[in-house]
N, CA and C atoms as a LAMMPS dump frame, in Angstrom:
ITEM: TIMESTEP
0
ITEM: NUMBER OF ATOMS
519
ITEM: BOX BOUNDS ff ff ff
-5.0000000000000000e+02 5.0000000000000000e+02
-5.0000000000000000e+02 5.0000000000000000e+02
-5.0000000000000000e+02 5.0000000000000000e+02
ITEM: ATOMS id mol type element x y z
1 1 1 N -444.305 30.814 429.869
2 1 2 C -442.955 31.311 430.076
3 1 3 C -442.928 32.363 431.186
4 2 1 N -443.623 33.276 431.421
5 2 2 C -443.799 34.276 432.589
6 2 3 C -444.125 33.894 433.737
7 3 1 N -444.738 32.978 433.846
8 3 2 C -445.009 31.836 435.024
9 3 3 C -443.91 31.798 435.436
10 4 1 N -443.098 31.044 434.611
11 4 2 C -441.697 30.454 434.75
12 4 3 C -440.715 31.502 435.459
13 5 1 N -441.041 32.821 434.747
14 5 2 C -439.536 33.626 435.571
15 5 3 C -439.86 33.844 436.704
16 6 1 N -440.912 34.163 437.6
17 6 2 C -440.368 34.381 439.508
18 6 3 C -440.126 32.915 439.952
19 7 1 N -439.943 31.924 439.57
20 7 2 C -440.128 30.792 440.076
21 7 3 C -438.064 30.475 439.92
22 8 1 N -437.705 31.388 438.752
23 8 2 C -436.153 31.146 438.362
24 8 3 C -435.553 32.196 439.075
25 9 1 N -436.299 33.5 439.427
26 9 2 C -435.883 34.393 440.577
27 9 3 C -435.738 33.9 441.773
28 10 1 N -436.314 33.164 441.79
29 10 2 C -436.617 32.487 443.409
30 10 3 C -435.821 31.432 443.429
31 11 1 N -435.374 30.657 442.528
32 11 2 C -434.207 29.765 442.684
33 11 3 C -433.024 30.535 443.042
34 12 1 N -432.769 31.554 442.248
35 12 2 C -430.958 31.812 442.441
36 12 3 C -431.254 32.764 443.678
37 13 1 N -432.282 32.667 444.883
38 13 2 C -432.143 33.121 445.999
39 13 3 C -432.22 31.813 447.166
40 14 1 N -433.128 31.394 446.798
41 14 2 C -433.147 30.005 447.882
42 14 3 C -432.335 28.776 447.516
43 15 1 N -431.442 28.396 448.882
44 15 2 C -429.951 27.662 448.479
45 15 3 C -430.887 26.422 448.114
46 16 1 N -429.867 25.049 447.103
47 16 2 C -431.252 24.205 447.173
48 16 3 C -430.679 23.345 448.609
49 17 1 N -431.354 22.712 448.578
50 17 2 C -432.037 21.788 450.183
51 17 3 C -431.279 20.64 450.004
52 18 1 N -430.308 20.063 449.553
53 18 2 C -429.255 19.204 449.769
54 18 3 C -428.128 19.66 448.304
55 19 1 N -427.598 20.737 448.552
56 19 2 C -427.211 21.482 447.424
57 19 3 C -425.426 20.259 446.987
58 20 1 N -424.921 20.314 446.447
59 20 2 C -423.528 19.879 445.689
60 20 3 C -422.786 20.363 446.502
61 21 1 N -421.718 20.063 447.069
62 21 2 C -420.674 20.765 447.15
63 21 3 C -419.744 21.96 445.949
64 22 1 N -419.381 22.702 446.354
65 22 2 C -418.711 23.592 445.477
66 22 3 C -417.846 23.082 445.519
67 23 1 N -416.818 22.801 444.341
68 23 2 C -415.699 22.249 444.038
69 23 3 C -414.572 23.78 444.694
70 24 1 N -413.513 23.223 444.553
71 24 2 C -412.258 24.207 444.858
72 24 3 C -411.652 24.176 443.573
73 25 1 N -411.704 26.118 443.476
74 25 2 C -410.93 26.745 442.429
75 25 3 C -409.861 27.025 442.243
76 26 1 N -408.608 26.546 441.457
77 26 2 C -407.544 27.027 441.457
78 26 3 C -406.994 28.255 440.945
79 27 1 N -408.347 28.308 440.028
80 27 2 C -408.462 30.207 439.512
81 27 3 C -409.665 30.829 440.016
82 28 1 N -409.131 32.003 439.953
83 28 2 C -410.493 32.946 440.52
84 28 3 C -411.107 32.777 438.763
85 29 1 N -410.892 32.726 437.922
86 29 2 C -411.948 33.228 436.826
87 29 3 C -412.441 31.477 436.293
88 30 1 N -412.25 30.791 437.116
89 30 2 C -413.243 29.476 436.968
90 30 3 C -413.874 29.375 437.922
91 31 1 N -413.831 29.92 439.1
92 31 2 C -414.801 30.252 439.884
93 31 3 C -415.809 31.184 439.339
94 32 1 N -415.888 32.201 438.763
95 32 2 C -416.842 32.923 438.042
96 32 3 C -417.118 32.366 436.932
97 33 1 N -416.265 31.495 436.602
98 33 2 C -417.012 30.263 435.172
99 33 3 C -418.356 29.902 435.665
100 34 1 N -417.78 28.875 436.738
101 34 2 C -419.078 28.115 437.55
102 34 3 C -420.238 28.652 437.95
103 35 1 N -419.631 29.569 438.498
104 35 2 C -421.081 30.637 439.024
105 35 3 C -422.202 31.253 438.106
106 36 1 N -421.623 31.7 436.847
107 36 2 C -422.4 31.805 435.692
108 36 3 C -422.736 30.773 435.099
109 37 1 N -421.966 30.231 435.018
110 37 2 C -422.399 28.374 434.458
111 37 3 C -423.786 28.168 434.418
112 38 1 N -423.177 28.111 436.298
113 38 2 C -424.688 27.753 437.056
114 38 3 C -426.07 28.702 436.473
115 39 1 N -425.701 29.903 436.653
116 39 2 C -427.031 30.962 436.822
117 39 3 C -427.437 30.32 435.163
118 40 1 N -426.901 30.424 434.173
119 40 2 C -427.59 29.956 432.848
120 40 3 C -427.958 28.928 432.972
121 41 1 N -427.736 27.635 433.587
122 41 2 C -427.938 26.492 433.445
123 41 3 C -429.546 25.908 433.92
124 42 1 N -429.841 27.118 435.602
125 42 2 C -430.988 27.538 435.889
126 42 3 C -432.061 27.737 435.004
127 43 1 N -431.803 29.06 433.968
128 43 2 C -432.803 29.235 433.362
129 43 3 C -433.093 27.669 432.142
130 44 1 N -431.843 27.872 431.751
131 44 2 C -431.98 26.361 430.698
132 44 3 C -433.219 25.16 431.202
133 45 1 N -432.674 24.552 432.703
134 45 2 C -433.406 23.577 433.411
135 45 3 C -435.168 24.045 433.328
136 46 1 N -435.036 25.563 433.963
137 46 2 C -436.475 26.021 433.737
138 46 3 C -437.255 25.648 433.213
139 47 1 N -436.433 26.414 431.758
140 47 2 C -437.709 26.109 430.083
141 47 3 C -438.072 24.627 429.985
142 48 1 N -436.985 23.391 429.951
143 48 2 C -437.248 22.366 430.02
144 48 3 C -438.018 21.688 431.045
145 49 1 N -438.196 22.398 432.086
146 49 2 C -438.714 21.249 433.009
147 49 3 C -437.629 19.921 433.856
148 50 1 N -436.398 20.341 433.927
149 50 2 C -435.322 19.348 434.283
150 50 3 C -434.5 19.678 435.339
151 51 1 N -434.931 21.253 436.022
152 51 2 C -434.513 21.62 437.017
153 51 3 C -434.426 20.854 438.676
154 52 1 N -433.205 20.532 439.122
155 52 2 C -432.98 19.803 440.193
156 52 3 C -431.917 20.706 440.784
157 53 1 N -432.376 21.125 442.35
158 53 2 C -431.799 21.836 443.224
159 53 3 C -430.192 21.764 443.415
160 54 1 N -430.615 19.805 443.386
161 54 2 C -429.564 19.415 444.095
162 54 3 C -428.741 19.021 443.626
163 55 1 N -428.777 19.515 442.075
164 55 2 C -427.408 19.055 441.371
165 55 3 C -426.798 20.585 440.899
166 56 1 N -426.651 21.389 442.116
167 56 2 C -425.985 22.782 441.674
168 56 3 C -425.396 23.011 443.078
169 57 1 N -424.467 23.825 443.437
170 57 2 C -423.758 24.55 444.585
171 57 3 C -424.52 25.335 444.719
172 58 1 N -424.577 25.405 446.387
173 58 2 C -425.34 27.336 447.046
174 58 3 C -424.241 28.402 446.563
175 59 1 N -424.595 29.546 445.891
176 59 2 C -424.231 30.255 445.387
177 59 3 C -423.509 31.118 446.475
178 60 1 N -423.888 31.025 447.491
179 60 2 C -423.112 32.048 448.838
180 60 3 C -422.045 30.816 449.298
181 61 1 N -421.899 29.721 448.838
182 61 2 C -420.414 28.808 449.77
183 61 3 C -419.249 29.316 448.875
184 62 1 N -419.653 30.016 446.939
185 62 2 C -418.335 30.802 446.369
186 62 3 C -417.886 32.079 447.611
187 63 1 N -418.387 32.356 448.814
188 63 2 C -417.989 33.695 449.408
189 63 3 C -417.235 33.252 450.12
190 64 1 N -416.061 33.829 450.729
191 64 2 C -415.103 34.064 451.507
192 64 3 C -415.662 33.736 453.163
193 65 1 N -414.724 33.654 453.408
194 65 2 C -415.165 33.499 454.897
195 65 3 C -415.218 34.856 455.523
196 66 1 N -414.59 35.632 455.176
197 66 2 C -415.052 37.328 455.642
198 66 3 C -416.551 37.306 455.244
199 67 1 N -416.441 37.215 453.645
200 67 2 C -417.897 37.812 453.117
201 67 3 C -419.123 36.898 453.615
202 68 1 N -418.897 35.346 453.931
203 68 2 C -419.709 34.566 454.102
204 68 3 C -420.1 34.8 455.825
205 69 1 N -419.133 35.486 456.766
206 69 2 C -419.679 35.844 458.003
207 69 3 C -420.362 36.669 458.288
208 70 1 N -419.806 37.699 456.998
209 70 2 C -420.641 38.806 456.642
210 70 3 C -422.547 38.487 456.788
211 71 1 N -422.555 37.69 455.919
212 71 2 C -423.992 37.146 455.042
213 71 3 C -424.541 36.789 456.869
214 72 1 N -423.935 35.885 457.12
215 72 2 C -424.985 35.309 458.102
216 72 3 C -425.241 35.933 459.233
217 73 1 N -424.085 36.948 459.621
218 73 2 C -424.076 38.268 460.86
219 73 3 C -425.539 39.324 460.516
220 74 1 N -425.509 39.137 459.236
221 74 2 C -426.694 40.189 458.45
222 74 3 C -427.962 39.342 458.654
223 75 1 N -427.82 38.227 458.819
224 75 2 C -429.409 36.999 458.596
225 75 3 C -429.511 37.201 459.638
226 76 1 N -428.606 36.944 460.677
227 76 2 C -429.052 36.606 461.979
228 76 3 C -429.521 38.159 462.368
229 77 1 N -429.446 39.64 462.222
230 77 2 C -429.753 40.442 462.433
231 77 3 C -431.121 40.733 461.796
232 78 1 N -431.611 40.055 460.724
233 78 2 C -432.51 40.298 459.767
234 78 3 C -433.856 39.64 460.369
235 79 1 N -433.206 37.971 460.634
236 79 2 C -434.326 36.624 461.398
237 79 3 C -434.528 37.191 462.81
238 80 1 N -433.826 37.884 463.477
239 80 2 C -434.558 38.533 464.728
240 80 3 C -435.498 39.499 464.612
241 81 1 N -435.931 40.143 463.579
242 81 2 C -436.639 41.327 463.296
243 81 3 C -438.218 40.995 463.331
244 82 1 N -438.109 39.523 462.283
245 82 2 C -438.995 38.833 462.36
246 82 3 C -439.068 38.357 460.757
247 83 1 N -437.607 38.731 459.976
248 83 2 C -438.159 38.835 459.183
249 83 3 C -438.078 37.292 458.141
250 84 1 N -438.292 36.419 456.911
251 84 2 C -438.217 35.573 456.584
252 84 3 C -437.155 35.136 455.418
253 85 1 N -437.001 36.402 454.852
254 85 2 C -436.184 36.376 453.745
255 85 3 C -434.84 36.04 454.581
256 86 1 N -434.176 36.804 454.946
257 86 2 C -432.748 37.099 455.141
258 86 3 C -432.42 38.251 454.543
259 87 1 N -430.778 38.589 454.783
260 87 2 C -430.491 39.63 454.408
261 87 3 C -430.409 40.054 452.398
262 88 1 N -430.375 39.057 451.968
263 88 2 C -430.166 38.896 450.305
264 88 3 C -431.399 38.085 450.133
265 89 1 N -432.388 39.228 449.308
266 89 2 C -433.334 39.087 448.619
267 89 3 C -433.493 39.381 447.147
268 90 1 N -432.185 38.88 446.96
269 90 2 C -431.664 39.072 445.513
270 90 3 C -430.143 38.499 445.19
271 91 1 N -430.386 38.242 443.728
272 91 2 C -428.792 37.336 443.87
273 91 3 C -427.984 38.792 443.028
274 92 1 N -426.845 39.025 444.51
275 92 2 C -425.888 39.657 443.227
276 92 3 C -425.022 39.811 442.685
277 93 1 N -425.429 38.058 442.182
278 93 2 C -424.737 37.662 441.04
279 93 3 C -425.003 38.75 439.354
280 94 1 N -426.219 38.447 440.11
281 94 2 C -426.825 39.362 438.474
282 94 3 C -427.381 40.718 439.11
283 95 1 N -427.411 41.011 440.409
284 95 2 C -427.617 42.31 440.955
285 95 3 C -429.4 42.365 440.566
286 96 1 N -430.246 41.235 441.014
287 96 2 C -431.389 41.336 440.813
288 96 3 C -432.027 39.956 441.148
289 97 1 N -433.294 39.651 440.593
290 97 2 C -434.015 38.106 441.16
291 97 3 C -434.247 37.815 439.704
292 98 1 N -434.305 38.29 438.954
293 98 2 C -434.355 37.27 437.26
294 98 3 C -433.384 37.565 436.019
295 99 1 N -433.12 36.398 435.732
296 99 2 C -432.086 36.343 435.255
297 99 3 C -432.355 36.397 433.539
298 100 1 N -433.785 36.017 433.511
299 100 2 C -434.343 35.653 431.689
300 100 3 C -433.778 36.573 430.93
301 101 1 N -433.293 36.488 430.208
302 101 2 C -432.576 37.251 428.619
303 101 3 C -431.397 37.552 429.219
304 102 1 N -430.487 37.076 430.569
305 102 2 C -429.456 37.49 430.453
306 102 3 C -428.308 37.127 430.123
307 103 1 N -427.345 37.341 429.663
308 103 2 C -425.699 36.821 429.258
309 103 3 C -424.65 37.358 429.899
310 104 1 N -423.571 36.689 430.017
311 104 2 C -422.085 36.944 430.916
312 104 3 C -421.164 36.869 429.899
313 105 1 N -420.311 38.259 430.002
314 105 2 C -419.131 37.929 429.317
315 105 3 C -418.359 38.461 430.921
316 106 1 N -417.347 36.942 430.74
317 106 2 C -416.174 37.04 431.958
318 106 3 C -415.402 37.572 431.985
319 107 1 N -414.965 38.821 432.14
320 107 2 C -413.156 39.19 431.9
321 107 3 C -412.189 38.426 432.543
322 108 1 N -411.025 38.244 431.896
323 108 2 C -409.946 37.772 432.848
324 108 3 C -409.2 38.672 433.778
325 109 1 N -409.349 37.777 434.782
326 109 2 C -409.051 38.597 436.266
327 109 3 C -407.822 38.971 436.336
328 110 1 N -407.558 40.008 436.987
329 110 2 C -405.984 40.41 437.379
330 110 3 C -405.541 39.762 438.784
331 111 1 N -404.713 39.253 438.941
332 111 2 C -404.601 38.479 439.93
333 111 3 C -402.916 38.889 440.588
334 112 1 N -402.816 39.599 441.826
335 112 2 C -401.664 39.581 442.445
336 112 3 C -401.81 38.926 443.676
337 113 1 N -400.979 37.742 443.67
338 113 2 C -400.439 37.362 444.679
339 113 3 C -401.819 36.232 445.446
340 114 1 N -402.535 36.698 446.583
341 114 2 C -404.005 35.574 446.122
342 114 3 C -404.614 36.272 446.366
343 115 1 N -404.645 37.55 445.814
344 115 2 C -405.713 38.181 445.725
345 115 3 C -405.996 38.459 444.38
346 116 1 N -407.372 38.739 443.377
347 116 2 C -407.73 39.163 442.658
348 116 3 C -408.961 39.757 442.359
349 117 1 N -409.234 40.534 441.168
350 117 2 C -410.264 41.256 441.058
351 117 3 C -410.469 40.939 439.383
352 118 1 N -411.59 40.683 439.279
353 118 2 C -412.308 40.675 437.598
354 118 3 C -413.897 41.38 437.793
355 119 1 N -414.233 41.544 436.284
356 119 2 C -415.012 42.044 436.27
357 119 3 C -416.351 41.373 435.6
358 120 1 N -417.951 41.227 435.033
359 120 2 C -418.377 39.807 434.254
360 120 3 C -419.195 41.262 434.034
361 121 1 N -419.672 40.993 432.82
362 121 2 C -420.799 42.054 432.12
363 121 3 C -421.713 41.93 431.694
364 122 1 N -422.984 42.128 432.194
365 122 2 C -423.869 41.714 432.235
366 122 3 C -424.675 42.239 431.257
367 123 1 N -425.444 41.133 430.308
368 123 2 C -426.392 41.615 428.951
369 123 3 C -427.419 41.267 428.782
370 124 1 N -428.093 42.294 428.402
371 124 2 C -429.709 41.703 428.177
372 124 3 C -430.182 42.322 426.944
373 125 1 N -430.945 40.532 426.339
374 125 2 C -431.134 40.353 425.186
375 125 3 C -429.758 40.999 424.37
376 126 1 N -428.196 41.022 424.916
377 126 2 C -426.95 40.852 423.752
378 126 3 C -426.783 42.345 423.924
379 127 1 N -427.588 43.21 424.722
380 127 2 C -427.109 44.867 424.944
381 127 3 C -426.44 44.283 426.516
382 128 1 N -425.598 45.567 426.279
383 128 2 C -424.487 46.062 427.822
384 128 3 C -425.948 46.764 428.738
385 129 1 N -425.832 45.908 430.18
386 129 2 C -427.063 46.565 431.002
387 129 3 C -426.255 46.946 432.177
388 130 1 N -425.052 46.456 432.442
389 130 2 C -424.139 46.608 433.772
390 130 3 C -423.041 45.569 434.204
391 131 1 N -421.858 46.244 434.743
392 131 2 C -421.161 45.506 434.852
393 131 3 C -420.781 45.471 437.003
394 132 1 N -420.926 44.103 437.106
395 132 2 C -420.345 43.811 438.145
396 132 3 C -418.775 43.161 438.38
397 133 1 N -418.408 43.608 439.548
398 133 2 C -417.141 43.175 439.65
399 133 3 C -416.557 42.807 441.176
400 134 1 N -415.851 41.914 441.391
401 134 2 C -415.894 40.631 442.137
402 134 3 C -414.545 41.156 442.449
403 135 1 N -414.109 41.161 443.916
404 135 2 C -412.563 40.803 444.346
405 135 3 C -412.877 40.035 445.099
406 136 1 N -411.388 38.976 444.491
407 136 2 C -411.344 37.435 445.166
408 136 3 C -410.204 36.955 445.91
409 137 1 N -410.244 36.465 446.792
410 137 2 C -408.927 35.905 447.233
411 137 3 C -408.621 34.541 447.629
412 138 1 N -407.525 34.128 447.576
413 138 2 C -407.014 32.281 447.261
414 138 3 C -407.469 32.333 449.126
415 139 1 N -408.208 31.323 449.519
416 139 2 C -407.872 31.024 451.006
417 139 3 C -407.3 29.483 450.696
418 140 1 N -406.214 28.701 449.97
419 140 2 C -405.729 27.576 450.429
420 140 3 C -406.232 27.061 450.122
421 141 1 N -405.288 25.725 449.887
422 141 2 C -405.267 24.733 449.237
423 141 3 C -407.165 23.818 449.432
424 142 1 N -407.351 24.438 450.596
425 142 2 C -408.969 23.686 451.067
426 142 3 C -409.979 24.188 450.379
427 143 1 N -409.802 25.444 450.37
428 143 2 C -411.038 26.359 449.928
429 143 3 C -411.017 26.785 448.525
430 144 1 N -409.617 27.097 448.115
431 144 2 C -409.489 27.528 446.975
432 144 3 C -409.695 29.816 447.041
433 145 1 N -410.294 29.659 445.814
434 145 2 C -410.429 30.901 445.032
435 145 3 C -411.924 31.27 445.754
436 146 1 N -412.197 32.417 446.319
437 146 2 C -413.623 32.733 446.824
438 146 3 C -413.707 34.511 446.748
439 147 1 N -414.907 34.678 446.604
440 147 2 C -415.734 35.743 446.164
441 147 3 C -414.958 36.65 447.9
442 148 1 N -414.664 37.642 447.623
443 148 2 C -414.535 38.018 448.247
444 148 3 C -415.038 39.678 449.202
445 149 1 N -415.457 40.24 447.68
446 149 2 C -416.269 41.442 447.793
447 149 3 C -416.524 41.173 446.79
448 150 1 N -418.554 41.924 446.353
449 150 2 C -418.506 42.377 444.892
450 150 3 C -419.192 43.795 444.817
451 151 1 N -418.921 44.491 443.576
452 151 2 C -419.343 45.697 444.066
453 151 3 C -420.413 45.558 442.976
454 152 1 N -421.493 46.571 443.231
455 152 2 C -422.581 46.479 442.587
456 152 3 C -422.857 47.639 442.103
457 153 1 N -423.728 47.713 440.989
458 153 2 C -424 48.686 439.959
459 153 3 C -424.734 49.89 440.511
460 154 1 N -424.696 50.917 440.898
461 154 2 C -425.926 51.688 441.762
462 154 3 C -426.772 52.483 440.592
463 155 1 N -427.655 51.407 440.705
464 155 2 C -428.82 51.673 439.906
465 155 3 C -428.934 52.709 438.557
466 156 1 N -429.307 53.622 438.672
467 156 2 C -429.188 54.792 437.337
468 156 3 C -428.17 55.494 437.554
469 157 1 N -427.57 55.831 438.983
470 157 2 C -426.606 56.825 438.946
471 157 3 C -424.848 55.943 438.609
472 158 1 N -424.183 56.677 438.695
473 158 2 C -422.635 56.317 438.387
474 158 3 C -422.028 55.547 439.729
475 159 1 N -421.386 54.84 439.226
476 159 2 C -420.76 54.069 440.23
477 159 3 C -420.906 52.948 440.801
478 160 1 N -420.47 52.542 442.246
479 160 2 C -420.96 51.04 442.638
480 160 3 C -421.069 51.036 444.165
481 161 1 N -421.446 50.133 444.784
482 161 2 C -421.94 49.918 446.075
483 161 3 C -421.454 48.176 446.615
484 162 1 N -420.379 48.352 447.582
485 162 2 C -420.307 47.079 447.941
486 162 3 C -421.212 46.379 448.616
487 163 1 N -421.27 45.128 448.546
488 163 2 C -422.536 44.276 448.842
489 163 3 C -421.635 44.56 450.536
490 164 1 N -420.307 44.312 451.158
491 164 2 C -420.183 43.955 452.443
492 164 3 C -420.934 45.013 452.985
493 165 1 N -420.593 46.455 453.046
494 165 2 C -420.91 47.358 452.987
495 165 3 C -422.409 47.293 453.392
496 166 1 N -423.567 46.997 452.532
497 166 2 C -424.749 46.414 453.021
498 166 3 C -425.392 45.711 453.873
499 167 1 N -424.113 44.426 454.251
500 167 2 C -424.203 43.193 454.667
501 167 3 C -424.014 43.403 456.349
502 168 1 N -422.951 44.324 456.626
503 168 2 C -422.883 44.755 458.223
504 168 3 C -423.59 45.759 458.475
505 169 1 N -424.903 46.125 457.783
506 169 2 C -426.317 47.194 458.332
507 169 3 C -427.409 47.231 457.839
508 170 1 N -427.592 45.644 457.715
509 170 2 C -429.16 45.508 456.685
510 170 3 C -430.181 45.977 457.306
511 171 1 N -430.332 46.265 458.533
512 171 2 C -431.328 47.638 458.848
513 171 3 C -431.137 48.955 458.591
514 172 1 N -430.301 48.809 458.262
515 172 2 C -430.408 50.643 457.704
516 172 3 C -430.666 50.708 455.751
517 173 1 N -431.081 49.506 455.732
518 173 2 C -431.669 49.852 453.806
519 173 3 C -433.106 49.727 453.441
């Protein structure tokens, strides 16, 4: 089983290699269905041995086209350095690379107009470990509902840290 978890860290960072299309959301909080869906479904495939790349969505096509220019403005600053990862060496989805013992409870999102914001709470082994929270906005009938910022837990101290925020100065972390 310990074998098993960097190998499930390392999935919810590397997109798979002929990944699904992401369907289009007509709600932002079935878009965070899916996305957690997915991340449990990962570990599930794990334990069993039934894990296939290519029957899941890249977890960065839920981002916005702000946040998703974001991501790759940051790679392409990252892959010139020399470096291999990219700028997200961690999914934060779960604000980390392993996901084992964790659970999602989704809140329902507040939603004005096409924009919205929810929050998903993150548990390990069934205790409160942190909560992340996602603003989303509708881009149309094509794209649907997409991740649009999320802010992240800052570590022991109070408060949160947006991932964009990160994403336009991944040399300076």
């Amino acid at each position: 089983m310990l074998r098993a978890l960097p190998l499930l860290g390392l999935s919810l960072l590397a997109p798979p290699a002929f990944a699904a299309p992401i369907p289009v959301f007509d709600e932002p909080k079935a878009l965070l269905e899916a996305i957690y869906g997915q991340i449990e479904s990962y570990e599930e495939a794990y334990t069993s041995g039934t894990f296939d790349p290519d029957d899941s969505f890249d977890d960065v096509d839920s981002f916005s086209t702000h946040l998703g220019t974001l991501l790759r403005e940051a790679d392409e600053k990252l892959f010139a350095t020399g470096s291999e990862m990219g700028a997200l060496d961690f999914s934060p989805f779960i604000n980390g690379q392993d996901s084992g013992g964790q659970t999602y409870v989704i809140h329902d999102p507040k939603v004005k107009g096409s924009r919205a914001i929810g929050d998903v709470e993150i548990l390990l082994s069934g205790d409160p470990l942190y909560t992340i929270t996602f603003q989303m906005v509708d881009e149309g009938a094509e794209r649907g509902w997409k991740i649009d910022e999320i802010l992240l837990p800052n570590g022991e101290s109070e408060g949160t840290w947006p991932l964009s925020e990160y994403l336009a100065n991944p040399l300076a972390q």
